[in-house]
N, C-alpha and C positions, 0 to 999 in steps of 0.2 A: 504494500500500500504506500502510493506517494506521501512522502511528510511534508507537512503546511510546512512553509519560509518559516514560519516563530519557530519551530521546533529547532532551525539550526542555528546552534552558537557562531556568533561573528569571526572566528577564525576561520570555518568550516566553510565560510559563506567565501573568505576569500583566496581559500588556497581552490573553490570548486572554480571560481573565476580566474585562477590563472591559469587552470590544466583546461580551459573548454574557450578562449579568447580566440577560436578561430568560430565560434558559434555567435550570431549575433540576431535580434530581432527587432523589427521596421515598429516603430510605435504606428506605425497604419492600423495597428491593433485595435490602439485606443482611438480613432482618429473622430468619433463622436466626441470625447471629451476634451475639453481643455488640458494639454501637458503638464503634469508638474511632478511634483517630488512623489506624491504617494503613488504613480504609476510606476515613475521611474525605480521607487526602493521594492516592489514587486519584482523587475527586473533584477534588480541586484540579490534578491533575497532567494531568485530561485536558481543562482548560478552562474547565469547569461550574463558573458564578456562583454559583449560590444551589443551598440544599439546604432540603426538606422532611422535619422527622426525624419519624420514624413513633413513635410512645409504643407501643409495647410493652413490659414490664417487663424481659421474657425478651431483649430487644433494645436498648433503651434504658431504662436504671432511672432515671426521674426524680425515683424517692423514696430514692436513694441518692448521698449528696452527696459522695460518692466520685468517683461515675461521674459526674455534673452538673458538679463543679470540671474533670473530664478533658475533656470536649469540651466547655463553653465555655472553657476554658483556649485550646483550639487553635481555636476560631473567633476568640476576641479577638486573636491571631497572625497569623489569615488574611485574606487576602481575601476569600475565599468570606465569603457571608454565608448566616444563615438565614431565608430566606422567608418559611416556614409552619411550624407544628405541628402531627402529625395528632393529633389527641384522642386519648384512652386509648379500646379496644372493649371492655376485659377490665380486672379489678383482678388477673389471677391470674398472674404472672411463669413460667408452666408451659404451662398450657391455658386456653382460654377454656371455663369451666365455665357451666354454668346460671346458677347464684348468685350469679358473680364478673361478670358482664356489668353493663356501661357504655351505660345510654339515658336522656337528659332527657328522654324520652315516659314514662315508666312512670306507672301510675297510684297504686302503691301509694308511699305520702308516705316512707317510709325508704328505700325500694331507690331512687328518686328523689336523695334527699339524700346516698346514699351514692355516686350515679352526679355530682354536679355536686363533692361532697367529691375524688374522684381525677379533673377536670375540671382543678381552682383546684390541684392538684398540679402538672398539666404546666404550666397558665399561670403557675404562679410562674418556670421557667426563665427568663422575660423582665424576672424582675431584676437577673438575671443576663447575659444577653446579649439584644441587642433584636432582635427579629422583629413582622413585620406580621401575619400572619393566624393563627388555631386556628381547622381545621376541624373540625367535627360532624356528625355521622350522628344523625338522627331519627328515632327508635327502630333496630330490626334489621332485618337481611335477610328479608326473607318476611314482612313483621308486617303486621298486618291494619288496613285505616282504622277512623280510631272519634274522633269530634271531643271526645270525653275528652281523648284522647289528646294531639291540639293545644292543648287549654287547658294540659295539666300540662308540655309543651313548652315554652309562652310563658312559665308560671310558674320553667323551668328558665333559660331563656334571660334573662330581665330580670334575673334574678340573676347570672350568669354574663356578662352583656355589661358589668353595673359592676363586676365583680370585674376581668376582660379591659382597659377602658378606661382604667381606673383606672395600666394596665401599657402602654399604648399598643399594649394588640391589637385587631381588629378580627374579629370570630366571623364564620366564612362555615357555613352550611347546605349538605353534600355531598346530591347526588339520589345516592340509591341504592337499590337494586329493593327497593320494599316499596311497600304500597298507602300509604305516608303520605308520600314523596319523591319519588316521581317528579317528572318536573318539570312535569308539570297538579298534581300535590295540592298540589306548593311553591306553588305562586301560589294555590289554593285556600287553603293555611297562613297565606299573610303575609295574605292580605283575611280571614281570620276573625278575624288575631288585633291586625292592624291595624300589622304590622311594617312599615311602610313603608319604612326606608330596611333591611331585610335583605338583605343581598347574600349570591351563591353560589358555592362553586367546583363549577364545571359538568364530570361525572366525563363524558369520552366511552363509555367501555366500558359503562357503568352504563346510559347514555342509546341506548345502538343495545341493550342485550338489554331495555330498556322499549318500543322501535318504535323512533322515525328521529328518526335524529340532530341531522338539518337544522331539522326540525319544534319538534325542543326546544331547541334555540338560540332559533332564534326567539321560542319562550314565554318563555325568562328574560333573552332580550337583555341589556336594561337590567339587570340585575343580578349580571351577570356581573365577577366578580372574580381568578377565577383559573379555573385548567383543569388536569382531569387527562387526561394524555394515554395510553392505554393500549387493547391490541387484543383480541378474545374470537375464539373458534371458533366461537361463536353458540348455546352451548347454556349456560356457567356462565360465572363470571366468573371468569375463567384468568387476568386482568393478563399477557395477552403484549404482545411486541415490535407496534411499530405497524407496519403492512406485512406482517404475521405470523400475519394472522386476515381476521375478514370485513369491519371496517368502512372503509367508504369514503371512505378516508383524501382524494382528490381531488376528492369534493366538500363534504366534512366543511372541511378547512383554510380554505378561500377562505371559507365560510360563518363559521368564528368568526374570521378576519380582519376581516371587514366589518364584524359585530358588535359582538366585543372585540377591538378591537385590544391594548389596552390591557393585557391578562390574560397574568400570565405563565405557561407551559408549564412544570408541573410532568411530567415524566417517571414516571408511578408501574406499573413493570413489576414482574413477579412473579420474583424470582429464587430458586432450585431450587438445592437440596444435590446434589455437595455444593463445585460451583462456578458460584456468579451468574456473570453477564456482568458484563466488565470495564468502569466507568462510559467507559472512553476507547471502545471501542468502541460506545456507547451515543449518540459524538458525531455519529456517522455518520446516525444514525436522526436526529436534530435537523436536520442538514445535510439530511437528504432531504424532512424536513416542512418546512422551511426553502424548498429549492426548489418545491416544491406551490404554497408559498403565495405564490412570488413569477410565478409562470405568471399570465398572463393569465386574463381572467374572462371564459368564452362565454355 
């Protein structure tokens, strides 16, 4: 039987956090609630290394130095570290409206500038506290190919990777179902645009409702920097529990074992009002992708 977080003494808590610091999980969890410390010491309390904070406004306000002093205050406290950052989708702290959408594809040069403007918002957090990667979504879900669309990309990105560098982050490109990320158009993207060292965090969920899974590891191997780990019913992208849907979680693991070893597993489940799953219970699904990956290879 899993033992609740109080049950373990504070040492316990952070020797399990340096032996598991390549396990890390996306507060997309909580992303109904407003961020703060009592979510974040669940994370700590159940073990889990490193955290992925999701830029939602309505979840984490990065443009309110309020709420920015509150949880780098208690990461520079902790041991948890932060990861990743997921880029802003939305500028609207309510709903993702039409108008308020966040994409470095856009064609039109100010929705553009307004989309890499609340970009260099989140990445400022890393003067504040240091994290390695901000991920990006290239253009939106469902958006159509259009090699416009990759030049005014590149044009978002060269800006955006000196802004990032400049902070010791490194931009990863998420595959997510639209005709301009899958993980064929991504390597179609970086040879048009000549990104040669772009690296990506390879979303699992994203990449089994595009076809198979095994198929698109393979296409971004080498460029693989991080991983989202999450499961679908096979019709929408539901971010469930892994084990909890359709993808083939045993022969998915061994395959980015082999590949990325290197990549760490960010956790990014969908949690549902008006009680997510408890990140300790969460430890368990690690523990089982854990054992997959330590099984033999037929």
């Amino acid at each position: 039987m899993l033992r609740s977080p109080i049950d373990y003494p504070l040492t316990t808590i952070h020797e399990s956090l340096l032996m598991n610091m390549h396990r890390a999980i996306s507060t997309y969890l909580f992303r109904h609630s407003a961020l703060g410390v009592h979510l974040l010491d669940q994370v700590a309390n159940a073990g889990i290394g490193q955290v992925e904070i999701y830029c939602d406004r309505g979840h984490f306000d990065y443009t309110n130095p309020t709420h920015v002093r509150e949880i780098t205050g208690w990461f520079s406290d902790s041991p948890v570290k932060i990861h990743s950052v997921h880029a802003p989708v939305s500028r609207d702290p309510q709903e993702t409206t039409h108008h308020a959408v966040v994409s470095i594809a856009y064609l039109e040069r100010q929705r553009r500038q307004e989309s890499m403007d609340e970009i260099k918002r989140a990445l400022e957090l890393a003067e504040r506290v240091p994290f390695r990667f901000l991920i990006v979504h290239l253009g939106v879900p469902g958006e159509e190919h259009d090699l416009r669309k990759y030049d005014a990309a590149l044009t978002s990105l060269e800006h955006l990777r000196l802004f990032a560098g400049q902070r010791g982050v490194e931009i990863l490109v998420e595959n997510i179902s639209n005709d301009l990320s899958s993980p064929a158009r991504l390597l179609e993207f970086f040879r048009h645009t000549h990104l040669r060292d772009m690296r990506v965090c390879f979303d699992v969920g994203h990449a089994y409702l595009d076809g198979d899974v095994p198929e698109a590891l393979n296409l971004l191997q080498t460029r693989i920097a991080a991983v989202h780990l999450h499961d679908t019913g096979g019709d929408w992208d539901d971010h469930r529990v892994p084990f909890e849907g359709v993808v083939p979680w045993k022969e998915v693991i061994p395959t980015l074992q082999h590949l990325a070893p290197e990549a760490a597993w960010v956790l990014e489940v969908r949690g549902e009002e008006p009680a997510p799953p408890n990140p300790a219970d969460l430890v368990r699904v690690f523990d089982r992708l854990e054992n997959v990956r330590s099984e033999p290879r037929t």
